[in-house]
Each structure stands twice: as C-alpha cells, then as structure tokens.
N, C-alpha and C positions, 0 to 999 in steps of 0.2 A: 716868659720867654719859651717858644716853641722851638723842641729840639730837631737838629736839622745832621742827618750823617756826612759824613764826609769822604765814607768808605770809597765812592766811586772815583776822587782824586787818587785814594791812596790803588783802588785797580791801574787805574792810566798810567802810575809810575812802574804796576808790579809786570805790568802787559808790555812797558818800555824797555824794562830790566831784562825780560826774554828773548824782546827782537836784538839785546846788546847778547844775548845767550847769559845771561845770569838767570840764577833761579829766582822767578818772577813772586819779589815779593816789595812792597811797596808802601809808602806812610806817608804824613801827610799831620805836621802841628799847625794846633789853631791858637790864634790868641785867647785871652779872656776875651777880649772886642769882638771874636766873629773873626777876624782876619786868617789869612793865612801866614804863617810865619815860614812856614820853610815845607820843601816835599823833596821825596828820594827813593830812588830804585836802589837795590842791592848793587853793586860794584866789586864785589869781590876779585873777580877772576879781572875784571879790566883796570884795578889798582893795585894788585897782588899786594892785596891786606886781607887778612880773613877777620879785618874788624869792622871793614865795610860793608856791615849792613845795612837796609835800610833806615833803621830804626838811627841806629847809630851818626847816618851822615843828615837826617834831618833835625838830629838834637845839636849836634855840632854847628849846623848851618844856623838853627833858631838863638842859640845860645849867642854866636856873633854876631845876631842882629839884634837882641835884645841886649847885649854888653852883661849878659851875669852866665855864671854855672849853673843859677836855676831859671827855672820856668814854670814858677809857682803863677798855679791858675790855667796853664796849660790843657788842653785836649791831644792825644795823640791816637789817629788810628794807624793801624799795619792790618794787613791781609792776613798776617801769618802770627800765629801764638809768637809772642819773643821769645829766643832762646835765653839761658841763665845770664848771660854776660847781657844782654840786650837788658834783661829786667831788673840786672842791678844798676846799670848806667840809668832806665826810666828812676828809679830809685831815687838816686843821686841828683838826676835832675829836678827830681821832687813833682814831675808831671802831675797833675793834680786827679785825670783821668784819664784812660787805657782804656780805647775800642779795638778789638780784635775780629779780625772775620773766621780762618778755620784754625782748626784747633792741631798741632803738631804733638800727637802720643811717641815717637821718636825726638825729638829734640828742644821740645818746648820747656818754660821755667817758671810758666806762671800758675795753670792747672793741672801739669803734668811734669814730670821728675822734682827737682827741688822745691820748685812752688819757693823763689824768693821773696815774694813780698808777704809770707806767712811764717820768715825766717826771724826766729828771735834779733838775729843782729842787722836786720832791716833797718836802714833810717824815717825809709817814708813807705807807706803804701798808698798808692793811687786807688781810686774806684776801679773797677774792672767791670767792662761789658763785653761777654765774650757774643759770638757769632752772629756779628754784624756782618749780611752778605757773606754767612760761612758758604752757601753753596756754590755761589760765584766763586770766591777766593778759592776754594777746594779744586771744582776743575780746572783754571786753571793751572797749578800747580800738578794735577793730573795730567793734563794736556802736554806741559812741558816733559814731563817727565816719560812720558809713554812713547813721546817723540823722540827721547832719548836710547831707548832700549831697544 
C-alpha cells in the first residue's frame, strides 16, 4: 500500500478555522479503509470551549460514526503539534498514528513540554510523524498571527 498524506484536507479546515478568526489549525481522521471519518477546524472562540480543538472535534465526530471510544487503526493529521490535553485525548482514543505538520515549542505535548506519549502513565502511544507540510502549516499560522499584531 502506497502511502498517501492527507495533510492538505487537515490545511482546508486550518485555512477555514481563520476565515471563522480562529487560530487556523486543522485535522482530518482516516479510517484503516482509506476513508475519511471525520475533519475539523479549531472552534474555540465560536463555541466558547477552550476544548474545541481541532484535534478534539474530529475525534468526537469519528468516534460517533464509528459507535466506540476508540479508533484503533486510525490515521490522524493536525497542522499543529497537539497540545497536552490534545495528546492525551489521541491517547485514549488509541489513534494508531499521528501526522503533524509544524511543530509548536510554546504549547505543544508531543515533542516538546510534557512529551505525553513518552509518559510512564500513557495508555497508548501512536506512531508519530512529525513535519508533514511543516512549512505550509507554519506560515500559516504566521500569517494569522502577524495579521493579528
């Protein structure tokens, strides 16, 4: 089986999440089949939940379509390193593997501060591939933010 990214769905939703003014980050689960199971831009600021990430609303969405808590066998990309709470929810879902595009030294959980899935009381660790389309993911993420300031 010839591997195929998926990063450029998870930009569409992080490029979506900006024109909503969220910080444009975006994901995108695959089944073990190839399919798509579910994709989501950040929501934060337009559901006043600071758990609406994206990582977060496309596990919730995949999880209701497959009827379990997990989604073993799963692909997940995000644009954006997951932050700690993102990486213990990928965790729990038991995601099988984690595509990342840029890497977040301020709030990230997987290669940078805590590094949960290198956490003695991890349940699962997924594969991790980090900087899929890190230079795309990065500026934008610049872009928004410069726009900001």
């Amino acid at each position: 089986m010839t591997f195929r990214s998926h990063m450029t769905i998870a930009l569409d939703e992080a490029r979506a999440a900006a024109a909503r003014g969220e910080v444009p980050v975006g994901a995108v689960i695959i089944a073990p089949d190839g399919r798509i199971l579910s994709r989501a831009g950040n929501r934060t600021r337009e559901s006043h939940d600071p758990t609406a990430h994206a990582e977060i609303l496309a596990i919730r969405a995949a999880c209701a379509i497959v009827g379990s808590e997990r989604l073993t066998g799963c692909d997940l990309y995000v644009t954006l390193e997951p932050c700690p709470a993102c990486a213990a929810t990928i965790s729990a879902a038991r995601i099988a593997r984690l595509y990342y595009g840029a890497a977040d030294p301020k709030s990230g959980g997987v290669a940078q501060g805590p590094r949960i899935f290198s956490h003695p009381q991890a349940h699962h660790s997924p594969e991790v591939y980090d900087g899929i389309a890190a230079a795309d993911c990065a500026a934008l993420l610049r872009e928004f933010f410069a726009a900001r300031r």
